[in-house]
C-alpha positions in Angstrom: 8.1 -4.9 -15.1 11.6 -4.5 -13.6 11.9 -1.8 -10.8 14.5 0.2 -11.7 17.6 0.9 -9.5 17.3 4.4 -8.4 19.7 7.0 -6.8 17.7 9.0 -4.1 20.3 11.8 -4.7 19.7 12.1 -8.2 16.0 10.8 -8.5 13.8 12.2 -6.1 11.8 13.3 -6.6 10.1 11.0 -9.3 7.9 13.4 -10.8 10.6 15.6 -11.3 13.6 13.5 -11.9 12.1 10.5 -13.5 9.0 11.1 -14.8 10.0 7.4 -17.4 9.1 5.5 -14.6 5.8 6.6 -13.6 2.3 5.5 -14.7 -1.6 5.7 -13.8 -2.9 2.5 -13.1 -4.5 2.9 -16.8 -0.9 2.7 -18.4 -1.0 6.5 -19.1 2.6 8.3 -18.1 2.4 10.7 -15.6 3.3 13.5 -18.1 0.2 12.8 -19.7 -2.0 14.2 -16.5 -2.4 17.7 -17.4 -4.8 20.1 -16.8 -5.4 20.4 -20.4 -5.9 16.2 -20.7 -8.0 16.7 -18.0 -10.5 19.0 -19.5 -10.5 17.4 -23.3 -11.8 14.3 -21.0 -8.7 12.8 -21.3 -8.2 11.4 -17.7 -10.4 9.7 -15.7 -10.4 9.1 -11.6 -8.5 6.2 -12.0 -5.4 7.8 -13.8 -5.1 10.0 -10.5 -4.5 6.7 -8.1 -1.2 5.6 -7.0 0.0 2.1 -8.8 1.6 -0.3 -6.3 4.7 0.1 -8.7 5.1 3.7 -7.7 4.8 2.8 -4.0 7.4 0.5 -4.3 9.7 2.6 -6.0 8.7 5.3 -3.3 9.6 2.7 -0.6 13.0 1.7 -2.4 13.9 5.5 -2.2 13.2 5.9 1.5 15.0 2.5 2.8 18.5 3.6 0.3 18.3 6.9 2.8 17.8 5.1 5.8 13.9 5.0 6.6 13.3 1.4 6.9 9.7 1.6 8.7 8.4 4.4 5.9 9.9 1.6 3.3 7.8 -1.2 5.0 4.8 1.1 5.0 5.1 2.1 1.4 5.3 -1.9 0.4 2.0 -2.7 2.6 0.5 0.5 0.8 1.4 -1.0 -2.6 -0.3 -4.6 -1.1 -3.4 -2.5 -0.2 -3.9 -1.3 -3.7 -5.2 -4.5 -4.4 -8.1 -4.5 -2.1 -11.2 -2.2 -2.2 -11.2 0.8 -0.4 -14.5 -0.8 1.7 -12.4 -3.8 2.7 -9.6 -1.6 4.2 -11.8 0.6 6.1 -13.3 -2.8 7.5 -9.6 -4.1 8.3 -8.9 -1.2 9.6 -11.9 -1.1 12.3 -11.4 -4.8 13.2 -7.6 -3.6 14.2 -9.2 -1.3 16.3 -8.3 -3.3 20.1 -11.2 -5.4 21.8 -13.1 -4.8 18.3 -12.1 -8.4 16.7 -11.2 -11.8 19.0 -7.5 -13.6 18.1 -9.4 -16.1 15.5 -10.7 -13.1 13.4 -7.9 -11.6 12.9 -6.0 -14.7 11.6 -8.7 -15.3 9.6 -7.9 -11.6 7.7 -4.4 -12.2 7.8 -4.8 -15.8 6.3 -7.8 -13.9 3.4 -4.9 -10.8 2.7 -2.3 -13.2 1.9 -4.8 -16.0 0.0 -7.2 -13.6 -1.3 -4.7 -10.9 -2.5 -1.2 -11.9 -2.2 -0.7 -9.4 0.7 2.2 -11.5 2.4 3.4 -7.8 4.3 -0.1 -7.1 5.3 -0.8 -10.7 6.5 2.3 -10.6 8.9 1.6 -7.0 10.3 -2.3 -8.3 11.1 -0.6 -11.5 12.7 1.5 -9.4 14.6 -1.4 -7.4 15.6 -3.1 -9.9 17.2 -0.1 -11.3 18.8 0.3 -8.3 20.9 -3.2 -7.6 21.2 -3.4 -10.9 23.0 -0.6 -10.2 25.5 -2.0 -6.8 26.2 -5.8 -8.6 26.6 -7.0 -6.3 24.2 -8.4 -8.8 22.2 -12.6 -9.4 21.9 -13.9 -12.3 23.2 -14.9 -14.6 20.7 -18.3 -15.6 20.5 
C-alpha cells in the first residue's frame, strides 16, 4: 500500500478527517468498529489493535508539524507491531541499565533487524548500549 500524503491541517485527526485510510489489522475499515458490530460478534480483539500503517501515518502527521522525536517513536511503534507483546516486555527489561552486558544487547539489535525487519529498533538498542557502556551501566558479561 502507498501511504498517502496527508495535510495535518486538514486531516487530523484520522478518525475524523480520513477515516479511507484506516484499517484493523484484519482489513476491516475503521467505520466498521461499532458498538453495534461489536455486539452481533462482528469484531474480534484483533480489529481493536493499531496496524503499523496507522502508526506510520500517525508519525508522518507529527514530523509535517514539527515533532521529529514523536515521528521516530511512532515508526519504532509500527516496527514493534511485528513482535509479540512477551518479546517486548523482555526487550524492554534487558534495556533496563546493568540488567544486560554490551554483547546482549547487540545480539537483540542484530535479532530486531534479522528476525523482524526492525532497522529503527535495532539502531535505538545499538545506541543503547553505546551509552550504556560509557556511563558503565552495562552488566558484566558472564
Amino acid at each position: 500500500m502507498t501511504e498517502p500524503i496527508l495535510d495535518p491541517a486538514a486531516d487530523y485527526p484520522l478518525s475524523v478527517h480520513r477515516p479511507d485510510v484506516l484499517f484493523t489489522p484484519t482489513g476491516k475499515s475503521i467505520e466498521d468498529i461499532t458498538i453495534d458490530a461489536v455486539m452481533a460478534g462482528d469484531v474480534e480483539a484483533n480489529d481493536l489493535r493499531i496496524t503499523p500503517d496507522t502508526l506510520r501515518l500517525q508519525a508522518q502527521l507529527a514530523e509535517k508539524v514539527g515533532r521529529p522525536q514523536l515521528g521516530a517513536n511512532l515508526r519504532r511503534a509500527a516496527e514493534m507491531t511485528a513482535i509479540s507483546d512477551e518479546r517486548v516486555l523482555e526487550i524492554y527489561n534487558a534495556l533496563r541499565p546493568n540488567a544486560s552486558s554490551k554483547a546482549e544487547l547487540e545480539a537483540i539489535a542484530d535479532e530486531l533487524e534479522s528476525q523482524y525487519g526492525a532497522s529503527l529498533l535495532a539502531a535505538l538498542v545499538r545506541e543503547a548500549a553505546d551509552v550504556y557502556e560509557r556511563r558503565d551501566v552495562l552488566a558484566v558479561a558472564e
